[in-house]
CHARMM internal coordinates of N, CA and C (Angstrom, degrees):
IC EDIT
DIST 1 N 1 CA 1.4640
DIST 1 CA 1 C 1.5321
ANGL 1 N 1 CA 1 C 108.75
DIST 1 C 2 N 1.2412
ANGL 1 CA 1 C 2 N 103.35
DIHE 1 N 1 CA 1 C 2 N 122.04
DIST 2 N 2 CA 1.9414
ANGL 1 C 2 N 2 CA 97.11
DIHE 1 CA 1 C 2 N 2 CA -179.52
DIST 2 CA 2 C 1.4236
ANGL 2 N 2 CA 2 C 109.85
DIHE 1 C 2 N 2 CA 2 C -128.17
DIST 2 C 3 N 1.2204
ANGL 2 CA 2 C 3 N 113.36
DIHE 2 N 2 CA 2 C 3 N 136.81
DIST 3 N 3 CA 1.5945
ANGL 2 C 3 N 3 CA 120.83
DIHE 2 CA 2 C 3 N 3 CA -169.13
DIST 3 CA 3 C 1.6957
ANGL 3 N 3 CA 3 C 102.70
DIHE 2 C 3 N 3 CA 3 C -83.12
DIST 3 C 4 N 1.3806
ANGL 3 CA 3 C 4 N 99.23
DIHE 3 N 3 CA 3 C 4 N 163.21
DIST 4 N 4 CA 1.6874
ANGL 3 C 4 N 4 CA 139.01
DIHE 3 CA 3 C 4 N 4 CA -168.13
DIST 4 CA 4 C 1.4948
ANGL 4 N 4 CA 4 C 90.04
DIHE 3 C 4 N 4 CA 4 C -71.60
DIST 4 C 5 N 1.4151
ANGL 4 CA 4 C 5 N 127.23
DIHE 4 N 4 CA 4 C 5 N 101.24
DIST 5 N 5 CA 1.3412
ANGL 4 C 5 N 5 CA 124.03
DIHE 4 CA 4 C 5 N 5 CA -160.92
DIST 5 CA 5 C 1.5459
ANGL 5 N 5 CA 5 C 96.25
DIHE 4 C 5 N 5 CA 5 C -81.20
DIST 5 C 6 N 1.5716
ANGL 5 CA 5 C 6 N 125.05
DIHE 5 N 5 CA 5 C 6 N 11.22
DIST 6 N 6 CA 1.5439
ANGL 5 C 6 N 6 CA 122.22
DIHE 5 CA 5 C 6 N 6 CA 168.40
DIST 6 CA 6 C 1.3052
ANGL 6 N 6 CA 6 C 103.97
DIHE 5 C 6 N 6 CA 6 C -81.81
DIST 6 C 7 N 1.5218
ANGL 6 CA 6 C 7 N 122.71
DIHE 6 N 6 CA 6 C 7 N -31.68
DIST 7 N 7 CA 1.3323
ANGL 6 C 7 N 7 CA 118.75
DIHE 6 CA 6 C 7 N 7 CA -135.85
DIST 7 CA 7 C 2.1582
ANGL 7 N 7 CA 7 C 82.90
DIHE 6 C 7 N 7 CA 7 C -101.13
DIST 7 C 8 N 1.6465
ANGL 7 CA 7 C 8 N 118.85
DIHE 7 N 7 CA 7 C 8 N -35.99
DIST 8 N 8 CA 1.3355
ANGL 7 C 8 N 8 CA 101.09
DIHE 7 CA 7 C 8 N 8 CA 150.82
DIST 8 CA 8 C 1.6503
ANGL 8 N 8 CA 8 C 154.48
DIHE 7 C 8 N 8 CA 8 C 0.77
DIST 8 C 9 N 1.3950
ANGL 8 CA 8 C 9 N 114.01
DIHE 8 N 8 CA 8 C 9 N 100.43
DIST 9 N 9 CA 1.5262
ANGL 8 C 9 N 9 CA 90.81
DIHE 8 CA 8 C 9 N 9 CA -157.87
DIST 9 CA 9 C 2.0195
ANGL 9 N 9 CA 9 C 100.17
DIHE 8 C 9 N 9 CA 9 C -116.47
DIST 9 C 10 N 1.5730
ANGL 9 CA 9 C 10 N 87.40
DIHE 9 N 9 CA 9 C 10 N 152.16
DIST 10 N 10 CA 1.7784
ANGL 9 C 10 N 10 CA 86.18
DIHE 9 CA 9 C 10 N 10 CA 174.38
DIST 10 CA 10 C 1.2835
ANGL 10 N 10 CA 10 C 107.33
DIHE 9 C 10 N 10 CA 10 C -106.68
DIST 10 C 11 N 1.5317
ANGL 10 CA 10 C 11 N 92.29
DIHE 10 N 10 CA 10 C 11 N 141.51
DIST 11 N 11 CA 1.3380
ANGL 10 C 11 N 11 CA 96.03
DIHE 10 CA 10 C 11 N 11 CA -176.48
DIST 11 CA 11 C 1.7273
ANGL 11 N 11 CA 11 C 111.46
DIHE 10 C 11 N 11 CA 11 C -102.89
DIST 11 C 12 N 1.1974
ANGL 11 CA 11 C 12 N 106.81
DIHE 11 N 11 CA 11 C 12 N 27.95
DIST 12 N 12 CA 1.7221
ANGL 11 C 12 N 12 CA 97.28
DIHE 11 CA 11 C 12 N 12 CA -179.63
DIST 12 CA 12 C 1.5179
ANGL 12 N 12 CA 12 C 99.12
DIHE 11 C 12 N 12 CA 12 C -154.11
DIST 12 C 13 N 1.0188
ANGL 12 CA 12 C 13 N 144.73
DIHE 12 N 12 CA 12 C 13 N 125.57
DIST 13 N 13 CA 1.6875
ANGL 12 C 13 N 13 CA 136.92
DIHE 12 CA 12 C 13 N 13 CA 144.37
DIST 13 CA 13 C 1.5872
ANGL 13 N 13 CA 13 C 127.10
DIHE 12 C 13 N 13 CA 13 C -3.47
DIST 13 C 14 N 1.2045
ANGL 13 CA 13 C 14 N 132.71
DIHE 13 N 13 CA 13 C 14 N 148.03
DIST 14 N 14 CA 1.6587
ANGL 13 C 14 N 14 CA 112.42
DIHE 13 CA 13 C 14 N 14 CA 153.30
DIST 14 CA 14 C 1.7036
ANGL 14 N 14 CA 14 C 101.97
DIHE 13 C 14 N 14 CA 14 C -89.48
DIST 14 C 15 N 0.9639
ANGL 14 CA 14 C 15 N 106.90
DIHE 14 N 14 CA 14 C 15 N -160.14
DIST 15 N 15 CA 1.4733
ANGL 14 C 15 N 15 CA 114.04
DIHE 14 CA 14 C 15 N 15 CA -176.94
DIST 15 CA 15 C 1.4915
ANGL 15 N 15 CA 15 C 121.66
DIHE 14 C 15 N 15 CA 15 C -77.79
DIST 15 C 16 N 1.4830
ANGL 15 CA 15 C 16 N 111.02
DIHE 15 N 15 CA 15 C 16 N -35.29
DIST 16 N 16 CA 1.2639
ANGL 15 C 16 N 16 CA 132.49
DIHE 15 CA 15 C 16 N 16 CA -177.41
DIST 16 CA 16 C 1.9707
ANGL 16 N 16 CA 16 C 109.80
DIHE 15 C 16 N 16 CA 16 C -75.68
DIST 16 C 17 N 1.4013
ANGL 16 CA 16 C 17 N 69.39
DIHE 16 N 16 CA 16 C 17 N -30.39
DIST 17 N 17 CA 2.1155
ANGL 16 C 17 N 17 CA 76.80
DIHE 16 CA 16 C 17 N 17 CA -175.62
DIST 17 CA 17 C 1.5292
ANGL 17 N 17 CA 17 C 109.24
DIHE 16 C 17 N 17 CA 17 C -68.29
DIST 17 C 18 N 2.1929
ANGL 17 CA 17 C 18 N 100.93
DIHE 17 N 17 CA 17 C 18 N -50.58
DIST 18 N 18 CA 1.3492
ANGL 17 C 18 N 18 CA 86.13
DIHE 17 CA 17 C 18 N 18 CA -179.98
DIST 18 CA 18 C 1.7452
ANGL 18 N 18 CA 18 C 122.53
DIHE 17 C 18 N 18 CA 18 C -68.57
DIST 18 C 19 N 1.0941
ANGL 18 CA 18 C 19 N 109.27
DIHE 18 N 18 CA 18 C 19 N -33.79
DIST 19 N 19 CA 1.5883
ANGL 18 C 19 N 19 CA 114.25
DIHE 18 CA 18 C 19 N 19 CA 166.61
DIST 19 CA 19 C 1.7384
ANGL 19 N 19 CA 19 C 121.93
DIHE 18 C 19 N 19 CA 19 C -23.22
DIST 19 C 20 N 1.6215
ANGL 19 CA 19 C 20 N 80.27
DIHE 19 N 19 CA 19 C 20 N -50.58
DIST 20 N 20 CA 1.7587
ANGL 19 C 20 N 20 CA 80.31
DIHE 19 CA 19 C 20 N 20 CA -163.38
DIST 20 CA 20 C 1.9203
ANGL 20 N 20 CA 20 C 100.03
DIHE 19 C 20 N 20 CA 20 C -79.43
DIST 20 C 21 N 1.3815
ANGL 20 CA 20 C 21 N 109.07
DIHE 20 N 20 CA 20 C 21 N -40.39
DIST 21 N 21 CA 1.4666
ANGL 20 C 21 N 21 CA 105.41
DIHE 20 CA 20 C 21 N 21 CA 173.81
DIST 21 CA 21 C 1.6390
ANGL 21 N 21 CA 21 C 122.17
DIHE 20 C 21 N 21 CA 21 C -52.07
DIST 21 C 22 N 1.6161
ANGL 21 CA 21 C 22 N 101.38
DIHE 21 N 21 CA 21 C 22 N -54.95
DIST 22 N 22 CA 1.2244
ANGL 21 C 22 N 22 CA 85.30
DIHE 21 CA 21 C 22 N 22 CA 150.54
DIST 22 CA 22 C 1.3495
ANGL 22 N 22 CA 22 C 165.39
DIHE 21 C 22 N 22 CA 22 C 24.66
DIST 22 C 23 N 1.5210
ANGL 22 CA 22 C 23 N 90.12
DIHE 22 N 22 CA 22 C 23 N -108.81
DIST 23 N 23 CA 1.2699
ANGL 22 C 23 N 23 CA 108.85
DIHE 22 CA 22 C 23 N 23 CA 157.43
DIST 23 CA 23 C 1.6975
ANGL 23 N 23 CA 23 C 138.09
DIHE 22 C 23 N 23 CA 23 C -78.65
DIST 23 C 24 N 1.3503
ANGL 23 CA 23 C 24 N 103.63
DIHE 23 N 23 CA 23 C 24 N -1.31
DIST 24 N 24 CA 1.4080
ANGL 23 C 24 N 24 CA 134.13
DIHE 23 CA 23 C 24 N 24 CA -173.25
DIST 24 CA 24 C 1.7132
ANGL 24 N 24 CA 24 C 90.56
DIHE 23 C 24 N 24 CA 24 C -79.39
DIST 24 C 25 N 1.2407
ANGL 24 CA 24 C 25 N 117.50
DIHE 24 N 24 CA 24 C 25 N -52.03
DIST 25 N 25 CA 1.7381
ANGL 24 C 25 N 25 CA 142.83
DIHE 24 CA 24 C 25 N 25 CA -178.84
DIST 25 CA 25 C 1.4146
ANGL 25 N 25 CA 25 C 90.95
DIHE 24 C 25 N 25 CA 25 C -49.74
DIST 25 C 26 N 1.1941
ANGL 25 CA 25 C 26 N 118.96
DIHE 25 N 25 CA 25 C 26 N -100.12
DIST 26 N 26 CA 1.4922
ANGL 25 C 26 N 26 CA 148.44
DIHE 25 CA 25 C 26 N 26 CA 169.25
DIST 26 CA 26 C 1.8522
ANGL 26 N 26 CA 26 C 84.42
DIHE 25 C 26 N 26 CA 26 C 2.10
DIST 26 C 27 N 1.3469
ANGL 26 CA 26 C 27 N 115.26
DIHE 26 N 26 CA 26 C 27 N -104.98
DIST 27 N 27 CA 1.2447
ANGL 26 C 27 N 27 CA 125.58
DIHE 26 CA 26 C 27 N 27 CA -174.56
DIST 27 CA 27 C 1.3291
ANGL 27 N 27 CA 27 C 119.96
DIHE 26 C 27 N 27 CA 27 C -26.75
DIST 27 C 28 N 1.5282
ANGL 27 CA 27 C 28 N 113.39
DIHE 27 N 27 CA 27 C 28 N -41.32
DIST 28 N 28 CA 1.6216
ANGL 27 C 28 N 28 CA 101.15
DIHE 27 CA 27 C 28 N 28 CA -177.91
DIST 28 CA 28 C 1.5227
ANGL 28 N 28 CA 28 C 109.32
DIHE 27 C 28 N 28 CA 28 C -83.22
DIST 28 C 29 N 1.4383
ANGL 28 CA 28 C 29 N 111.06
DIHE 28 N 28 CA 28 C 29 N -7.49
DIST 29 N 29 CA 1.3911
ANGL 28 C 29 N 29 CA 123.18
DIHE 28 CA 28 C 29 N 29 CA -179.24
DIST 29 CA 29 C 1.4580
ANGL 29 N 29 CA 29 C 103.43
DIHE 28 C 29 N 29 CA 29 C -48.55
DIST 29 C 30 N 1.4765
ANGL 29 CA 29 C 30 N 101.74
DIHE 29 N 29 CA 29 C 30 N -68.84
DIST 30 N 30 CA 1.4676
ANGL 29 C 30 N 30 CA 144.72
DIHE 29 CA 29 C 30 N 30 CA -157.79
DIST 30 CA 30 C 1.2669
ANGL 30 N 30 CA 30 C 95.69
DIHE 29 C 30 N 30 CA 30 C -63.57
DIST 30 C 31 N 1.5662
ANGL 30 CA 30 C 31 N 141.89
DIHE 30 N 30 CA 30 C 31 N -35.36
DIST 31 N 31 CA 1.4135
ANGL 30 C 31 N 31 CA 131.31
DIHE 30 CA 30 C 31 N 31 CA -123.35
DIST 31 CA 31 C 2.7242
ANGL 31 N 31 CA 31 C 65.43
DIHE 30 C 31 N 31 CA 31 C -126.44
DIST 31 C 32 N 1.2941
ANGL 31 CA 31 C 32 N 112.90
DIHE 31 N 31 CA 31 C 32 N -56.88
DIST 32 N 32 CA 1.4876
ANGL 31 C 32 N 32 CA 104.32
DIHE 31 CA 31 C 32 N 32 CA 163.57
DIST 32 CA 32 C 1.5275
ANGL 32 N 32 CA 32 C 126.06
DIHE 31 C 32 N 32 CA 32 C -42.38
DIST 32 C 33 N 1.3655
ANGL 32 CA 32 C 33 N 114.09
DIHE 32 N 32 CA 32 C 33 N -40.50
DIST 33 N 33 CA 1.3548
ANGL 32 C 33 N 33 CA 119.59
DIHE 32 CA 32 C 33 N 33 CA 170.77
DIST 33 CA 33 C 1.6678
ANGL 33 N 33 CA 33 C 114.76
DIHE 32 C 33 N 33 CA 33 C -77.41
DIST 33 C 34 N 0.9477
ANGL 33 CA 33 C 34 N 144.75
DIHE 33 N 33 CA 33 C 34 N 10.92
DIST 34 N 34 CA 1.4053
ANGL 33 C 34 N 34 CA 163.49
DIHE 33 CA 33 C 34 N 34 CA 157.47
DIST 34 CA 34 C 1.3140
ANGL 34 N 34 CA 34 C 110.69
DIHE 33 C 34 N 34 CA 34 C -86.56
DIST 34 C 35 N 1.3094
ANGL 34 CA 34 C 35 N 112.73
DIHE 34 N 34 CA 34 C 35 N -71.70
DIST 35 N 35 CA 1.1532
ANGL 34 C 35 N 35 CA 121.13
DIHE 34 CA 34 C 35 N 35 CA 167.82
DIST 35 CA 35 C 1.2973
ANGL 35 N 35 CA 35 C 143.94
DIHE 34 C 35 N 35 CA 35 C -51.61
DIST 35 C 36 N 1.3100
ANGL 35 CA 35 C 36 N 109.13
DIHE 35 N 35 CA 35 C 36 N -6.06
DIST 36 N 36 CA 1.6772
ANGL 35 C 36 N 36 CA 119.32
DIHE 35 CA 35 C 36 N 36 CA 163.41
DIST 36 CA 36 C 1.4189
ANGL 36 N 36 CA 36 C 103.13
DIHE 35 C 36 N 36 CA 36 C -112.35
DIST 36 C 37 N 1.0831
ANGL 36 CA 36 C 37 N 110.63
DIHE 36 N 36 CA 36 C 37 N -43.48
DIST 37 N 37 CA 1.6565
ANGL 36 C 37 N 37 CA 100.24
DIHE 36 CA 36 C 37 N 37 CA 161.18
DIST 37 CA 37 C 1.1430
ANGL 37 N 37 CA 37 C 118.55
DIHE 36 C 37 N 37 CA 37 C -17.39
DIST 37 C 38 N 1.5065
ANGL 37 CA 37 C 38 N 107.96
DIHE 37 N 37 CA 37 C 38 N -68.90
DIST 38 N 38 CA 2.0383
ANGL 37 C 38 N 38 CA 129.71
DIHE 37 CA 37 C 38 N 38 CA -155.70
DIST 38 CA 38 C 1.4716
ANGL 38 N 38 CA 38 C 76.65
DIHE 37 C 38 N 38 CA 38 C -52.07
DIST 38 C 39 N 1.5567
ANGL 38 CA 38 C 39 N 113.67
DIHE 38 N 38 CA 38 C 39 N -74.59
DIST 39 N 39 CA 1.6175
ANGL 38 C 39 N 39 CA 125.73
DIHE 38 CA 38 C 39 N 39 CA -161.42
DIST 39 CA 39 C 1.5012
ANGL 39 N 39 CA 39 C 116.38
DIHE 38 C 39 N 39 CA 39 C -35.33
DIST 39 C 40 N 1.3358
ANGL 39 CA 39 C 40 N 108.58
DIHE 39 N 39 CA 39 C 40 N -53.54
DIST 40 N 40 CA 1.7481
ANGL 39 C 40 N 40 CA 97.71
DIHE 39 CA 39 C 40 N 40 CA 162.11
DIST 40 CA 40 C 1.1143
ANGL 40 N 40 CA 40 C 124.24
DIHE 39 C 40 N 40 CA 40 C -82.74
DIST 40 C 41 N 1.1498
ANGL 40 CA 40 C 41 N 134.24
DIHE 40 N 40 CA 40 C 41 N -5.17
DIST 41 N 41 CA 1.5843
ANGL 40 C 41 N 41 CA 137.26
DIHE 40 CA 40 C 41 N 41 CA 145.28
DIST 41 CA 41 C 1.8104
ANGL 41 N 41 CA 41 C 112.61
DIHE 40 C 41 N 41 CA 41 C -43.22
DIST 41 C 42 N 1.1077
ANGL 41 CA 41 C 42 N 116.86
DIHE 41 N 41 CA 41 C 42 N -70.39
DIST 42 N 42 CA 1.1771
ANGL 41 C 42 N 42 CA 134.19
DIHE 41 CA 41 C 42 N 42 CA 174.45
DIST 42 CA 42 C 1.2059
ANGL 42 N 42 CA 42 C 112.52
DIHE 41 C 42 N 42 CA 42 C -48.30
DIST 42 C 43 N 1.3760
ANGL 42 CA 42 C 43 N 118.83
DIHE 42 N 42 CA 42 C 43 N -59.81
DIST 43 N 43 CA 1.5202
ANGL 42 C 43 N 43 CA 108.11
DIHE 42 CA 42 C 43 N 43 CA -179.44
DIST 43 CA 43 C 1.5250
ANGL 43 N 43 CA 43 C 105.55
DIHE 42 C 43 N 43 CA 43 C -87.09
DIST 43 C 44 N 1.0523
ANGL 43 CA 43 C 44 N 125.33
DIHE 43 N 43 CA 43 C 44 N 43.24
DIST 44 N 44 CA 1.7081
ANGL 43 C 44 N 44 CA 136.64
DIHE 43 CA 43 C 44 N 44 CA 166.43
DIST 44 CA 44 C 1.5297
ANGL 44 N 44 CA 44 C 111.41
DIHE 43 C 44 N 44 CA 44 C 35.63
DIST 44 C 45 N 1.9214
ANGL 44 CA 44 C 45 N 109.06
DIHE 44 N 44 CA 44 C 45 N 40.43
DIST 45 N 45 CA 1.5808
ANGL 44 C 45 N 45 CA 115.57
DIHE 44 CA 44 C 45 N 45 CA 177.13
DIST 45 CA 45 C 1.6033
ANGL 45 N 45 CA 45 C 89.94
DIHE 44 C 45 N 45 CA 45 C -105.47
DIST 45 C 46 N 1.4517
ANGL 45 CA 45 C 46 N 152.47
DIHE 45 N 45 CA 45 C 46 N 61.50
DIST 46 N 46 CA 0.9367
ANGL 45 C 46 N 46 CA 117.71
DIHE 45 CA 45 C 46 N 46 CA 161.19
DIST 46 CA 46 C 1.3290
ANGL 46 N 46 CA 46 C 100.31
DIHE 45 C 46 N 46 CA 46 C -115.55
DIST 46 C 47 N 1.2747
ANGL 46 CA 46 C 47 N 132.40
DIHE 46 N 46 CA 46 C 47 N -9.00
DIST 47 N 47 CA 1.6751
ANGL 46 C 47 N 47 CA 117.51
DIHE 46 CA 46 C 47 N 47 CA 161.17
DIST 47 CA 47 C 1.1376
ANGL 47 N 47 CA 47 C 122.66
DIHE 46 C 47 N 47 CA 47 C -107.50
DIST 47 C 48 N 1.1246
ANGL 47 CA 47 C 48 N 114.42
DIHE 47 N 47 CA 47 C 48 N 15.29
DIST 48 N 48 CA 1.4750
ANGL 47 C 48 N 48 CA 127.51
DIHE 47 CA 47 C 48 N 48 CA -179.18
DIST 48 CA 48 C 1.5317
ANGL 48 N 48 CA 48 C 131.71
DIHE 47 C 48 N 48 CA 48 C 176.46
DIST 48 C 49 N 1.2382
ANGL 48 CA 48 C 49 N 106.75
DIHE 48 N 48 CA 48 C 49 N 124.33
DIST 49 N 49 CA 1.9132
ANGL 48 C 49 N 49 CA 110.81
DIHE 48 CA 48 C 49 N 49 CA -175.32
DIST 49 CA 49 C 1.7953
ANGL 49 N 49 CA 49 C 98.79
DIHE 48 C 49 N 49 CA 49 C -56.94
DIST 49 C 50 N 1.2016
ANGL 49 CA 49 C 50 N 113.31
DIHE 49 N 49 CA 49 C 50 N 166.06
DIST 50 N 50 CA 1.2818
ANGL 49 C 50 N 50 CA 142.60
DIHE 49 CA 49 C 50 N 50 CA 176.38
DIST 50 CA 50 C 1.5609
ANGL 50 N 50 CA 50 C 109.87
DIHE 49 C 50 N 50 CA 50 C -91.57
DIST 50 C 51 N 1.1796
ANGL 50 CA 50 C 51 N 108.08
DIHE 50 N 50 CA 50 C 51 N 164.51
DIST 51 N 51 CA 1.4295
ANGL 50 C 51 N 51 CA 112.16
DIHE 50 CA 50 C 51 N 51 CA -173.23
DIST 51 CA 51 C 2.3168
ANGL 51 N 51 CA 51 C 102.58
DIHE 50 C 51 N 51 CA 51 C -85.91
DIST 51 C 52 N 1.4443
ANGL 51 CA 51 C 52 N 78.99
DIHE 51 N 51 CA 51 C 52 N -31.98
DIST 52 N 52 CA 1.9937
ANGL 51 C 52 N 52 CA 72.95
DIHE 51 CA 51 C 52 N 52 CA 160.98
DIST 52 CA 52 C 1.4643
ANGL 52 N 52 CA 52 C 118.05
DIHE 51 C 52 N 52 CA 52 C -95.07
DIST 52 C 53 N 1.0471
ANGL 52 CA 52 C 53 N 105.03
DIHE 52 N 52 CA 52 C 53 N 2.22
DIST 53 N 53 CA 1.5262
ANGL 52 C 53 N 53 CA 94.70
DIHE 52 CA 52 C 53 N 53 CA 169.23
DIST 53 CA 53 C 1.2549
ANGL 53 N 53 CA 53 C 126.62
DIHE 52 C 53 N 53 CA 53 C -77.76
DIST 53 C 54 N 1.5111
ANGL 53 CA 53 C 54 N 89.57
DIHE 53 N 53 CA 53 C 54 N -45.91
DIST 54 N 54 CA 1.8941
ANGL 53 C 54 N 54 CA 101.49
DIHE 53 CA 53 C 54 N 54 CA 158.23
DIST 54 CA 54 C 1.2088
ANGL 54 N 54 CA 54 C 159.06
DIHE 53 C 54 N 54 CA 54 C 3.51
DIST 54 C 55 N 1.8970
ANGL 54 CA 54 C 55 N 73.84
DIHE 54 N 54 CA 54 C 55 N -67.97
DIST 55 N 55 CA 1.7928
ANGL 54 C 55 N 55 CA 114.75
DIHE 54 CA 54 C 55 N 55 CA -135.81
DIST 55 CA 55 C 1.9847
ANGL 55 N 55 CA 55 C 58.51
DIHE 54 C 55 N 55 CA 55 C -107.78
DIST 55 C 56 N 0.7886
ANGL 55 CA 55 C 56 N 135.86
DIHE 55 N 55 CA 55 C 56 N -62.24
DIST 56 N 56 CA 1.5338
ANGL 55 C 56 N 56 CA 137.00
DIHE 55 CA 55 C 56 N 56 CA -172.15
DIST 56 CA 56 C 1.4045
ANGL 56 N 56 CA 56 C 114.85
DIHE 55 C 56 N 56 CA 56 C -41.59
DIST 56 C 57 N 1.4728
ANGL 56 CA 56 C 57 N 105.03
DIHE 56 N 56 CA 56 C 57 N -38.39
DIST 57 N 57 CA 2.0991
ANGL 56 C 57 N 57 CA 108.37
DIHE 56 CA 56 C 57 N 57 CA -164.97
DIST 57 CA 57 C 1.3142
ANGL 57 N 57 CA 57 C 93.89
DIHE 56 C 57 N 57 CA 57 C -107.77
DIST 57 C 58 N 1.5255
ANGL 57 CA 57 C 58 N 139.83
DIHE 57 N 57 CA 57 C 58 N 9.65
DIST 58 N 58 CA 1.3365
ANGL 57 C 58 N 58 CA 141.52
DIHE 57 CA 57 C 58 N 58 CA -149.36
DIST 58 CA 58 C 1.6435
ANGL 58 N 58 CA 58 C 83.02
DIHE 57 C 58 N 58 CA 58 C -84.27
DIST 58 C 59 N 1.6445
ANGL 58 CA 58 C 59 N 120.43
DIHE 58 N 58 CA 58 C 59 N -78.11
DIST 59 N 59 CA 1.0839
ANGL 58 C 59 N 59 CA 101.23
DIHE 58 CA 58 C 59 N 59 CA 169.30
DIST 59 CA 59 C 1.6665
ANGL 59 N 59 CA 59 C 161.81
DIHE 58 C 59 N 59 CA 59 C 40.44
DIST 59 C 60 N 1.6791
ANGL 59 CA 59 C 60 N 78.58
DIHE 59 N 59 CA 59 C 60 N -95.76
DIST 60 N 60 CA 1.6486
ANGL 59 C 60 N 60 CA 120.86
DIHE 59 CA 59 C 60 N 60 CA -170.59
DIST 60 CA 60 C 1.0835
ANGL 60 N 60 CA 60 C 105.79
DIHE 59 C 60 N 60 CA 60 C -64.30
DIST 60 C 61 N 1.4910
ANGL 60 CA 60 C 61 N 114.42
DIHE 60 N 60 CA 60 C 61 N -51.30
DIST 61 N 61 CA 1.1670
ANGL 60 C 61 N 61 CA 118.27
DIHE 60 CA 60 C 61 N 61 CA -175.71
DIST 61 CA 61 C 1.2576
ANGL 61 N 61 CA 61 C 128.48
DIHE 60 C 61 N 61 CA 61 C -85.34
DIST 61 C 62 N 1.2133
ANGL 61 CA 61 C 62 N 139.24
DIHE 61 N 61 CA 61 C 62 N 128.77
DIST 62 N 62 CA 1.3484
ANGL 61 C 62 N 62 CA 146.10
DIHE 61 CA 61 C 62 N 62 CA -176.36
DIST 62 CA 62 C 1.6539
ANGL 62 N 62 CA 62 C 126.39
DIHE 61 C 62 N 62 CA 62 C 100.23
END
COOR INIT
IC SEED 1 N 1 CA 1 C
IC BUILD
């Protein structure tokens, strides 16, 4: 009995595969870490929380 060599599964990467995923990771990392940046850039939280932000994480914390 011999199986549907589509239906076959790998269980490990080659070298080139993990490489490219990888770096596929890396980039969308990079391209998310930008992107919240801008967002607290924009909303003028990147040197400092707001007085509702606070009053919002006050909470959470402790």
């Amino acid at each position: 009995m011999s199986e549907d060599p589509l239906l076959e599964r790998k269980d490990q990467l080659g070298e080139e595969e993990r490489e490219h995923l990888e770096d596929a990771v890396t980039e969308m990392c990079e391209c998310i870490e930008d992107y919240v940046e801008l967002q607290f850039t924009q909303k003028s939280l990147d040197d400092h929380p707001t007085d509702s932000m606070e009053k919002d994480t006050q909470p959470l914390v402790g």
